[in-house]
C-alpha positions in Angstrom: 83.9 80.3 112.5 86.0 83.2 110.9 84.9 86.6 110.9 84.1 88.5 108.6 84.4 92.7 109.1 82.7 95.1 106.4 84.0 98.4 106.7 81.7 100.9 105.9 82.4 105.0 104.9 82.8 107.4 102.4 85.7 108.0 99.9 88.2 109.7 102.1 86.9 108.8 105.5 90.0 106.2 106.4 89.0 103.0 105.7 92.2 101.8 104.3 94.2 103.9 107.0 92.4 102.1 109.7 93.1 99.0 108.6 97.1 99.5 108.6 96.4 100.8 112.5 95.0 97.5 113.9 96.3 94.6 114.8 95.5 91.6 112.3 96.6 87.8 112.4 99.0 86.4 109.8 96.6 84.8 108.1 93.8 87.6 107.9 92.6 88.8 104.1 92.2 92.7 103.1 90.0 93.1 100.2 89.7 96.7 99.0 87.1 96.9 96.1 89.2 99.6 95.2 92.4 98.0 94.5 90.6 95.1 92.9 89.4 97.4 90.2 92.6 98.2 89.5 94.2 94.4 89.8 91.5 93.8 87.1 90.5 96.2 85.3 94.0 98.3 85.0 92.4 101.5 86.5 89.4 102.7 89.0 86.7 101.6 86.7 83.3 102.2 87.7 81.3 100.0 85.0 82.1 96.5 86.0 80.9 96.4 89.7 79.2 93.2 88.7 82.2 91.2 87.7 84.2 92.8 90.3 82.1 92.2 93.8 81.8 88.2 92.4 85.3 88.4 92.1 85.6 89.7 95.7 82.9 87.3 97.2 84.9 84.2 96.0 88.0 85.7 97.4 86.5 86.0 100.7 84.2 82.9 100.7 87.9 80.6 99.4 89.8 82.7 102.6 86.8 81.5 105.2 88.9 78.1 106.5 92.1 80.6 106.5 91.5 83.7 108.6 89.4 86.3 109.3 88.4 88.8 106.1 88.5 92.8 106.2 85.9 94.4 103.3 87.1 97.6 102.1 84.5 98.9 100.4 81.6 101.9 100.9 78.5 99.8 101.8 77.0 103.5 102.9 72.9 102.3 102.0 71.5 99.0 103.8 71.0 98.1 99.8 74.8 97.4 99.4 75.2 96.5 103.0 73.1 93.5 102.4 74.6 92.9 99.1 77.2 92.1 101.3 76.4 90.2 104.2 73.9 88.0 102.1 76.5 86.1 100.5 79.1 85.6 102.7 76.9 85.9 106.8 77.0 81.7 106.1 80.2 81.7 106.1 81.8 84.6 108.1 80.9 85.5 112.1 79.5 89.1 110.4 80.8 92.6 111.7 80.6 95.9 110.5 83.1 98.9 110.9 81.5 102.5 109.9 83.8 104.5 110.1 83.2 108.4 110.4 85.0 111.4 109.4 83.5 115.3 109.6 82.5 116.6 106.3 85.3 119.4 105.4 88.1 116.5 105.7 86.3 114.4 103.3 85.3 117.1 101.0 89.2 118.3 101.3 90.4 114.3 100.7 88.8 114.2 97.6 90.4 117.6 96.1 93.8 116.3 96.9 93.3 113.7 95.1 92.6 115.5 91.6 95.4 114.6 89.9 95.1 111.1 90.8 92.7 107.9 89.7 91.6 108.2 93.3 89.4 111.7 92.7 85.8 110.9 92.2 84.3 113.9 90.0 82.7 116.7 91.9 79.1 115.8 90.8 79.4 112.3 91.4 81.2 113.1 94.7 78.3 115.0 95.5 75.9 112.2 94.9 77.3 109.9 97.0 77.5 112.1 100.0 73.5 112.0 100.0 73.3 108.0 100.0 74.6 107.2 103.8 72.3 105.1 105.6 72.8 104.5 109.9 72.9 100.8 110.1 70.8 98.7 112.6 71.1 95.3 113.8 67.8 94.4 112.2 70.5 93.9 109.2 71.6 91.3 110.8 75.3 91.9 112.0 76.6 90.5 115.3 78.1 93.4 115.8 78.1 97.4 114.5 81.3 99.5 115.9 82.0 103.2 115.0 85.4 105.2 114.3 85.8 108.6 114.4 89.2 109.4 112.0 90.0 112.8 111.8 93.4 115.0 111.0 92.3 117.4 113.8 94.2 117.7 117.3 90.9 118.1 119.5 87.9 116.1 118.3 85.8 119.1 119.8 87.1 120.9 116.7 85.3 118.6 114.5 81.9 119.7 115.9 80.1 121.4 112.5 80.1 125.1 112.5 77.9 126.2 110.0 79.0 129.7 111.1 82.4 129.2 109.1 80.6 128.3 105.9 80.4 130.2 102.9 76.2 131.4 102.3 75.1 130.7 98.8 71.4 131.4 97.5 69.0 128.9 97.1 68.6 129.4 93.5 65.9 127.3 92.9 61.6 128.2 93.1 61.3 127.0 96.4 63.5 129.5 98.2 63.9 132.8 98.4 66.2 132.9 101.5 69.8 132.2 101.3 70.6 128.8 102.9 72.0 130.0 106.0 69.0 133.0 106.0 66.4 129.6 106.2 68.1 127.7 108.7 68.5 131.0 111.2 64.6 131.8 110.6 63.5 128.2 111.6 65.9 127.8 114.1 64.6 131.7 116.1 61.2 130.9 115.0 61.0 127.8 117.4 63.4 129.5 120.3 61.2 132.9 120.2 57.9 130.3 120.3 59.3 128.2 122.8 59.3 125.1 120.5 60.3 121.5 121.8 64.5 121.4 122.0 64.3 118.8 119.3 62.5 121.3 116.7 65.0 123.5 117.9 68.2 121.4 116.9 66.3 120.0 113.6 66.2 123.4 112.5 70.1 124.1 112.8 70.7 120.5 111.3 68.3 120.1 108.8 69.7 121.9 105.6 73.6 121.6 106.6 74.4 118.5 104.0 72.5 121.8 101.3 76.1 123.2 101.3 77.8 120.3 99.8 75.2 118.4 97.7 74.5 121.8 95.9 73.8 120.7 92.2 72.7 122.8 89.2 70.1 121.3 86.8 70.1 122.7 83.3 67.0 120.8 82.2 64.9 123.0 84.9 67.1 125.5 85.4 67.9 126.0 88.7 70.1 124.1 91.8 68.6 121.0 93.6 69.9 119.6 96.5 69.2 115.7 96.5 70.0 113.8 99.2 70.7 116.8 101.4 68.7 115.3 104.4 70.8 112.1 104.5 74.0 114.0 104.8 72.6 116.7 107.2 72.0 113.7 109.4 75.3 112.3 108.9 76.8 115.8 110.5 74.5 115.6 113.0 75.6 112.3 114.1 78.8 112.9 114.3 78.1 116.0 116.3 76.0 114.2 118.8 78.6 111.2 119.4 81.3 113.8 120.1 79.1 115.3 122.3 78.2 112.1 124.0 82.3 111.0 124.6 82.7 114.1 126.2 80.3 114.3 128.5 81.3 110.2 129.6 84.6 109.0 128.0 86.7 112.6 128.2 87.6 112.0 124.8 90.5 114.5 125.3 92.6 111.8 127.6 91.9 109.4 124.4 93.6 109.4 121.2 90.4 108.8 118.9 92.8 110.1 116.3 94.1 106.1 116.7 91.1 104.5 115.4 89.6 103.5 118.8 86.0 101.7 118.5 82.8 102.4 120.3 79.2 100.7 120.0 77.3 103.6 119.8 74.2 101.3 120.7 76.0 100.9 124.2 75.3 104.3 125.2 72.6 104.8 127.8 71.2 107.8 126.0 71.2 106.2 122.1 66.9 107.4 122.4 67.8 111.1 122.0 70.6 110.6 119.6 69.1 107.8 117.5 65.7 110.3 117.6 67.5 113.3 116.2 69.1 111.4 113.8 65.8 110.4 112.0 64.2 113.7 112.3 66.7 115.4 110.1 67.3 112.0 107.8 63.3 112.1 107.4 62.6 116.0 107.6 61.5 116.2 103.9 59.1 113.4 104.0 55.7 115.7 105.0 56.5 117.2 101.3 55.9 114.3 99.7 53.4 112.7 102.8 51.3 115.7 103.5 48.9 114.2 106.0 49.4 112.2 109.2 48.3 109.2 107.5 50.2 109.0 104.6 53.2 109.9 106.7 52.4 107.1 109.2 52.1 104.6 106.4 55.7 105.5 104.7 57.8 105.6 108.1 56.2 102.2 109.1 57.4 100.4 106.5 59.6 97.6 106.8 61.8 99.1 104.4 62.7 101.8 106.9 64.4 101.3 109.9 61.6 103.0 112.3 60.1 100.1 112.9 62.1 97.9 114.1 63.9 100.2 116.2 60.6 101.1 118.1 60.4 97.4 118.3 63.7 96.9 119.8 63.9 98.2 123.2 65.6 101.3 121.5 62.4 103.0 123.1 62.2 104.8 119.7 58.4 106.2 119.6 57.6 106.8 115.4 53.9 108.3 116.7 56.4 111.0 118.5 58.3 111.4 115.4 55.6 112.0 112.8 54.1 114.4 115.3 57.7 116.5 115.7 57.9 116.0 111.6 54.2 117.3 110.8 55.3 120.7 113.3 58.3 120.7 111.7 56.8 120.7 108.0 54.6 123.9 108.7 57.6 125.9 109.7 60.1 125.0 107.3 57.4 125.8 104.8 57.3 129.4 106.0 59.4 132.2 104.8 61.0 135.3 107.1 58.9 138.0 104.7 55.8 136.2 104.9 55.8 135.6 108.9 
């Protein structure tokens, strides 16, 4: 059986450079979902995904006697990664690329590309970065491999510094702290109480994706930040993998800038890492769960990926995670004046 390789990412993260840096057999098929919206539709048009991903299906599933097929596409929720690997797992061995890229080069990709049929609108642009989703095997794919593709020298330099950021006000009725005022009072709150380390590095995470899903809404007059928590994640992850190679791999003998793959579920501390990563992903849920219960009930679902990775020798613990969200939820509800 063929394989079949979905490469997952943002707009801008690589996907299609990666793919001219490996090596590929003659008779291996690139579909770019992309470039098939132009072949069809004369231009980047975003209203005929229907027609378009059948189109792209049948290409694959007709290629699965001839070679091994390369997805280009975004695939960042489980939603469209199923979408996916549904139709063709029956035919294809299934893997999946993600590939990752820090959040200034994507944001600067994007702006180059203004002039072209390549630039996705800033709102829209915005709304995206809020939908990616980590994958699990629980999907279903034989295997999930990572990339880190950057246009730095030193991957250390990729490590987020909020530090570098502009600050911008809230600007909406829940707020009265700038963003970087908020994250600095939850994050010396917990040091100055001696709060668990993970409270201490959800508070430095947990609003960063604020500065770059920062929306204004005329009907209620003021700036929300949907899907904030997804991308805050997102940075941390990167951050924490980075981390990871250098305290193991010596990422600085290795040219990561030549798309080399890791497993990230091969390293021997994914606990801490895969941990943090919900934390911040799931850090608003106690607004809309307010009790223990409630909260219990949504993160157990089998919707959401908690579950199964407590149930997969991940040694993921949701009880521990509810309890470091519910602590978590009583100081991000505070504000510096009023403590």
């Amino acid at each position: 059986m063929n394989k079949l390789f979905v490469l997952m990412g943002y707009p801008g993260s690589g996907k299609s450079t990666f793919l001219k840096s490996i090596e590929m057999k003659r008779n291996d098929l690139i579909l770019s979902s992309d470039d098939l919206r132009e072949e069809l539709f004369g231009f980047r048009d975003q209203t005929h995904n229907k027609e378009l991903f059948e189109e792209l299906y049948n290409r694959a599933e007709s290629h699965k006697d001839e070679g091994d097929v390369y997805i280009d596409s975004t695939c960042l929720t489980k939603k469209d990664r199923m979408r996916v690997f549904n139709r063709l797992s029956k035919f294809f061995e299934p893997h999946l690329i993600c590939i990752l890229r820090p959040i200034d080069e994507l944001v600067a990709v994007n702006e180059g590309r203004k002039d072209t049929s390549s630039y996705i609108p800033e709102e829209i642009f915005k709304t995206i970065l809020g939908r990616f989703q980590l994958p699990t095997y629980e999907e279903g794919w034989k295997q999930i491999a990572y990339t880190i593709i950057t246009d730095k020298s030193d991957l250390s330099k990729c490590i987020f510094n909020y530090e570098v950021i502009l600050d911008c006000p809230h600007d909406n009725p829940h707020h009265s702290e700038t963003i970087k005022e908020h994250i600095d009072f939850c994050v010396n709150y917990c040091r100055y109480h001696e709060k668990a380390l993970e409270l201490v590095t959800l508070s430095k995470y947990h609003d960063l994706g604020k500065f770059y899903v920062r929306n204004y809404n005329s009907e209620k007059g003021y700036h929300q930040y949907l899907g904030h928590a997804a991308l805050s994640a997102y940075i941390y992850l990167i951050d924490a993998v980075i981390s990871y190679l250098d305290r193991y791999n010596n990422y600085h003998d290795i040219d990561y800038n030549m798309k080399k793959l890791f497993d990230i579920m091969l390293f021997d501390d994914i606990t801490p890492i895969l941990t943090m990563y919900y934390l911040i992903f799931y850090h608003d849920q106690p607004y809309t769960c307010p009790t223990y219960s409630s909260l219990e009930k949504s993160l157990y679902k089998k919707s959401k990926p908690l579950i199964y990775l407590e149930d997969s020798g991940s040694y993921i613990l949701v009880e521990m995670i509810i309890d470091l969200l519910m602590e978590f939820n009583r100081i991000d509800r505070m504000r510096d004046e009023n403590d």
